[in-house]
N, C-alpha and C positions, 0 to 999 in steps of 0.2 A: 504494500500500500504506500501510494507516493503522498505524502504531507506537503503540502504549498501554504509559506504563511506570508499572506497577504494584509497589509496596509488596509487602513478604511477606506471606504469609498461608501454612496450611499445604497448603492445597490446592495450591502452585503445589512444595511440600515435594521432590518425586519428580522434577520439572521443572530445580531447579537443582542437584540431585545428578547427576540423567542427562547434563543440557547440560554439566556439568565435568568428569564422569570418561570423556567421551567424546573431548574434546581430551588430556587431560592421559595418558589410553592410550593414544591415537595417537603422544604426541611424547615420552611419559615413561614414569616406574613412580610408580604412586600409593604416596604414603605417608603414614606415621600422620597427620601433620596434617593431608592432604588429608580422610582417610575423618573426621578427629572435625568438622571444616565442614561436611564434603556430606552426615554420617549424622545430626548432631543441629545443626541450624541454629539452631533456637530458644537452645540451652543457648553456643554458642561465637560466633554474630553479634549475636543480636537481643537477648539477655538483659544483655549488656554495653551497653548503647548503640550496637549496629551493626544496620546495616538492610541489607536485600537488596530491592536493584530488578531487576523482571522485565520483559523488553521480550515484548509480547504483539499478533500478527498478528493477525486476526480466530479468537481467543480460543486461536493456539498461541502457547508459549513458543517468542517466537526467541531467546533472548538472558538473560544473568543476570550480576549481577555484585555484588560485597558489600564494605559497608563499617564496620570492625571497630573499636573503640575499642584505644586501644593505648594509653593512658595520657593524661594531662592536656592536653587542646589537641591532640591528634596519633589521625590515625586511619590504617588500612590501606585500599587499596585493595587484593581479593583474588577470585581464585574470578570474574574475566571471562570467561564465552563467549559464543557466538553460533553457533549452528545452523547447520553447514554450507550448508545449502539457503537461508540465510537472508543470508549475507555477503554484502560487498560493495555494502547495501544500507542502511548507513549507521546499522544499529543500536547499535553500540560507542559514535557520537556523543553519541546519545539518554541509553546506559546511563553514558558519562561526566559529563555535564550533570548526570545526577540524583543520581550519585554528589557530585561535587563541592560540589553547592547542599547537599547536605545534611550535609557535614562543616561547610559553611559556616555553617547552623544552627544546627548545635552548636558554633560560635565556637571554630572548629580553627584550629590555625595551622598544621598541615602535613598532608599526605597525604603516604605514601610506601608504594610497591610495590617487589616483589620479582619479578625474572623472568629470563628467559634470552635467550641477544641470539642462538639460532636463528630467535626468535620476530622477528622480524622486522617485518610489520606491524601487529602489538600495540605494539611499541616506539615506532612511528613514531606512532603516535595517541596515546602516551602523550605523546610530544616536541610533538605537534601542541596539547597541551591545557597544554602550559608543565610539565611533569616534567622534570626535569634528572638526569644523572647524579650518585652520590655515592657514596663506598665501599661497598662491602658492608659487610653484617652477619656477622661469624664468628661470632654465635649465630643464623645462618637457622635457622628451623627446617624450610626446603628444602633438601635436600639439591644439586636441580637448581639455583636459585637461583646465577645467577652475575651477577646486575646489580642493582642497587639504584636506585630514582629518587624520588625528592622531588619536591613542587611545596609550595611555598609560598603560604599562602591569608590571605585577611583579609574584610573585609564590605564593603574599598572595590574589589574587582577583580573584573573578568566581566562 
């Protein structure tokens, strides 16, 4: 199976809406912040200095994940799925590689995500790509959000 990950564009718009709110209702309750990512991508990822990568199977979205400016040198990792029919098949890899290299472009010194430690092998891929734990945030703006992790980035690592 060939893995293509693919930059945003709007056509893929529907793709990383669908692929997000379809974990996040199986394991959650979406809320406001989810729906203003997944509804207006361009105005809350891309428009800031954040990109969304789309991992694409011969031409389905398996996979999507987005990476959001959060202030000077510091970006989010958010808004990671991958297509049931699709796991296990090592697309999170791919969609963290492109995440990563591309905070690194933009000469980030940190990545930090927000998540929940039901999630289990999200966390363990997070830990596998050097995120570490750190306190939360008491302005989440997840209400579910009960872990916090950082990974620390420069131009001389990877």
């Amino acid at each position: 199976m060939e893995v293509e990950i693919r930059e945003f564009n709007k056509e893929w718009a529907a793709d990383f809406a669908a692929l997000n709110y379809e974990w996040i209702e199986r394991f959650f309750s979406v809320e406001k912040h989810d729906r203003e990512i997944l509804d207006d991508p361009q105005t809350y990822v891309i428009a800031p200095s954040g990109q969304i990568f789309m991992a694409v199977c011969n031409g389905v979205a398996a996979g999507a994940v987005s990476v959001i400016s959060a202030g000077e040198s510091v970006f989010e990792l958010t808004k990671m799925a991958v297509s049931p029919e699709f796991q296990g098949k090592g697309i999170a890899n791919y969609l963290m590689i492109a995440s990563i290299n591309f905070a690194r472009e933009k000469h980030a010194k940190m990545i930090f995500l927000e998540s929940h430690r039901k999630l289990q092998p999200a966390l363990a891929l997070y830990r596998k790509f050097g995120f570490v734990e750190v306190p939360t945030d008491p302005n989440s703006e997840y209400a579910r959000a009960d872990i916090r992790m950082e990974l620390a980035i420069g131009d001389d690592n990877m």
